[in-house]
Phi, psi and omega in degrees: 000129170319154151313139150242198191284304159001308135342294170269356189271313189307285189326287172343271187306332165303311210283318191283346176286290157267035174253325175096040168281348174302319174271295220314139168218136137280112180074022143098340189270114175322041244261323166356280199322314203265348180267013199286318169274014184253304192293334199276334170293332211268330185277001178292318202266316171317336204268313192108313138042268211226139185247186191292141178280336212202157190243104173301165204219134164109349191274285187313155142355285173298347231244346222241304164316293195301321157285352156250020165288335205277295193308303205286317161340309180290349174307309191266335219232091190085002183295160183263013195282335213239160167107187206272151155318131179231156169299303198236131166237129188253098191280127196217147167339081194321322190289132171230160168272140142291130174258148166320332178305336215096339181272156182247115204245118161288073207346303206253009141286271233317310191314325210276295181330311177285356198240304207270186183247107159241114179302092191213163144262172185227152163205138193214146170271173177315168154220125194028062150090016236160121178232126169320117154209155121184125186250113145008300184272146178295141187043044202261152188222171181239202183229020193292297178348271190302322172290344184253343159307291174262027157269348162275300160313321140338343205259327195218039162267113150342151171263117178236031141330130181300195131273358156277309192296348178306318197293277180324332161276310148352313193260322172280355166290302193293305181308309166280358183272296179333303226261358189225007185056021155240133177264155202200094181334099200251307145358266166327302168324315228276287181322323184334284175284343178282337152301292160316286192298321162343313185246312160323306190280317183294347155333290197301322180324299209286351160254001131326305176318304205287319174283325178077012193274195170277337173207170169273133163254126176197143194255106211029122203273346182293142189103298169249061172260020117339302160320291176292309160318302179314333194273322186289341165321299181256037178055034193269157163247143157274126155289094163263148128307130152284166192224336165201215194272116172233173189186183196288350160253030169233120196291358177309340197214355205262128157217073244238131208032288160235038162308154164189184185200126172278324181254078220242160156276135171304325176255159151223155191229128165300140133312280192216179185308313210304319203286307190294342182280357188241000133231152187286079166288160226268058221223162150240162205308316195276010172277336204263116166255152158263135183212358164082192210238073178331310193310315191301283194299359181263306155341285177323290190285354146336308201244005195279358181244039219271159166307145146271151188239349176086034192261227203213105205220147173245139162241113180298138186202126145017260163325334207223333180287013162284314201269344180283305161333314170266324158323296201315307189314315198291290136014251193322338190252358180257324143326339194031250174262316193325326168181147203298141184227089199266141178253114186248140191254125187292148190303311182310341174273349208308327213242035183220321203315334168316293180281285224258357178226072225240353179269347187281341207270328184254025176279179196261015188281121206268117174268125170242135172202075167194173177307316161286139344293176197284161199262358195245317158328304214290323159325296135059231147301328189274165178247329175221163168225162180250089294170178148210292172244003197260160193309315202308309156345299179282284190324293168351292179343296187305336185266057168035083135246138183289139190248136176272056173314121164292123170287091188200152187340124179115335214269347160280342152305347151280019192306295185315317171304312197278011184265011202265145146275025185227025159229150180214161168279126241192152187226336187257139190283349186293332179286348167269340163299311194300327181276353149064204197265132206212190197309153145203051140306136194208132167267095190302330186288343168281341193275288190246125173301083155000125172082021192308351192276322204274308167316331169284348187274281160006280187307304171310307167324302193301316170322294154348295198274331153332283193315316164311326179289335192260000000 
């Protein structure tokens, strides 16, 4: 019997229970905490599971050149070292959207920045390499300086691993080999990350200092825990946003029973109860608000008085899109003319898709793989979506499309969804032409909370004051 991702994840957490990786530490450091979600993805993809998520940055010569262009830049150009004291500071999400404005949109800021008067700063790394512009958000700076900082020092700090702690990444090598068949450099990860927080956290001090603010705002907390040790150094509290689907397998957020993460953000702001109800983060309840998605709602009413065209839409992901792709293909030859069937590519495929979905390029499928048109038109227009796990799925939902889940890795992160009655699971492509268009009702509010602008000022007051008090 196949594996699913469920499977390995459950395995996953069993492995990390009995090696004890929450407590190991080296050099006094928690090294679990900053490698967790890198190993559980690499062995997902080591497996065969799942394929890249994202299109690497950084491997060629030029690639590599090129960050350090990024780096020697950031001395003069954009540092987050210069500028005034801010109330707030805000790390926000390197991938941006093009908007109809012409502008490149920070999904999970901007909405908040442009509507409420907050005294921040904004600071973000490249994405592949590149930071979008003309960017929307106001004062924005970058971190290429402190991030490429300790991407160099990786290339070229010694190995001062103990022969125990050797021993001990060895044995956690050994485990993952036994219990998953894949080998997976845990060493290496390890030297990596303890290089990078080297360097990386006394940056972050020293920019913390220059800015000064009273909290953090930040957009995935998995990653930057260098970032987060700096704040908590200095009593700062951190706000994360969600930013997509999270659940009891993502290790980014999943901590299940007496599991924790120190360099954790301290508040989390929800879309909505659905998601906090469904994993154990690593928080207690009066840290956590649901305060919802601006961007979504705002999007929605853009498009809700869009014409519908019936058509058929897929979302598409990295990880998944080879085996979603030919499904599709399959679809589209059981629809004929009958109704349009457009494939929308999550941005991390955009520049691949050619090479790794080469049956997609000469169909009759409609490839969206730009920004343009918005994917919340092409929702819209549509009458159904096709799916496996991404967040976008649930966003679909609010424009009533009868929804499809596909069986295929991952699809278990959607356990909660299928309790819906107009989405179903489907393994076979006849079947979403035979169930055709069906109920769709959905109670949006628990998914995404209402009113979110005003809730995030709500919630942030109540922190504030929280915090003054203490």
């Amino acid at each position: 019997m196949e594996e699913t991702y469920k499977d390995i994840s459950e395995r996953f957490l069993t492995l990390e229970e009995d090696l004890n990786l929450f407590e190991s530490r080296i050099d006094g450091v928690r090294f679990w905490e900053y490698i967790r979600s890198e190993v559980h993805q690499e062995i997902l993809e080591r497996t065969g599971l799942i394929g890249r998520v994202h299109t690497e940055k950084g491997v060629t010569v030029r690639e590599r050149l090129k960050g350090v262009y990024l780096w020697a830049r950031n001395l003069v150009y954009k540092s987050s070292f210069f500028g005034e004291e801010r109330d707030m500071l805000f790390f926000g999400h390197p991938r941006r959207k093009l908007e109809e404005d012409g502008l490149w949109w920070d999904l999970y800021c901007d909405p908040i920045l442009d509507t409420l008067e907050l005294d921040y700063r904004y600071i973000e790394y490249d994405y592949q390499l590149d930071h979008a512009s003309p960017a929307k958000t106001e004062d924005r700076d970058f971190v290429d300086f402190i991030n490429y900082s300790g991407t160099i020092w990786k290339t070229v700090r010694p190995n001062t691993l103990s022969e125990g702690d050797a021993k001990l990444l060895e044995t956690v090598s050994e485990e993952i080999e036994n219990r998953f068949d894949c080998s997976i450099d845990i060493e290496g990860k390890v030297r990596d990350a303890l290089a990078d927080r080297e360097v990386t956290y006394p940056l972050y001090k020293l920019l913390l200092r220059r800015v000064d603010p009273e909290v953090v705002i930040t957009v995935v907390s998995y990653g930057k825990e260098s970032f987060i040790e700096a704040c908590d150094a200095y009593d700062v509290p951190v706000v994360e946003l969600q930013h997509g689907t999270i659940n009891q397998y993502h290790m980014g957020y999943s901590f299940r029973g007496e599991r924790t993460k120190r360099t954790f953000p301290d508040y989390f702001f929800s879309f909505g109860s659905f998601w906090t109800g469904s994993v154990e983060l690593p928080l207690p309840k009066s840290h956590i608000f649901d305060i919802g998605y601006p961007y979504l709602e705002g999007q929605f009413r853009k498009y809700s008085g869009v014409e519908p065209t019936g058509s058929i839409i897929f979302i598409s992901q990295g990880s998944i899109g080879e085996r979603l792709s030919k499904f599709a293909l399959e679809v589209n030859e059981l629809v004929g003319a009958e109704r349009e069937v457009v494939y929308k590519l999550h941005p991390g495929e955009y520049d691949r898709w050619r090479d790794e979905y080469p049956w997609l390029v000469d169909s009759d499928i409609t490839v969206v793989d730009e920004e343009r048109p918005s994917l919340y038109r092409l929702f819209a227009e549509a009458a159904v979506q096709v799916g496996v796990y991404s967040t976008a799925v649930y966003e679909g939902m609010i424009f009533e499309l009868q929804t499809y889940l596909v069986d295929l890795p991952g699809v278990e992160y959607m356990e909660g969804l299928l309790t819906e009655d107009h989405v179903k699971l489907v393994g076979e492509p006849s079947e979403v032409v035979v169930n055709g268009d069906g109920s769709r009702e959905f109670d949006v509010d628990r998914y995404f909370t209402p009113n979110p602008i005003n809730n995030f000022n709500e919630a942030l007051d109540a922190i504030l004051r929280k915090e003054n008090q203490s």
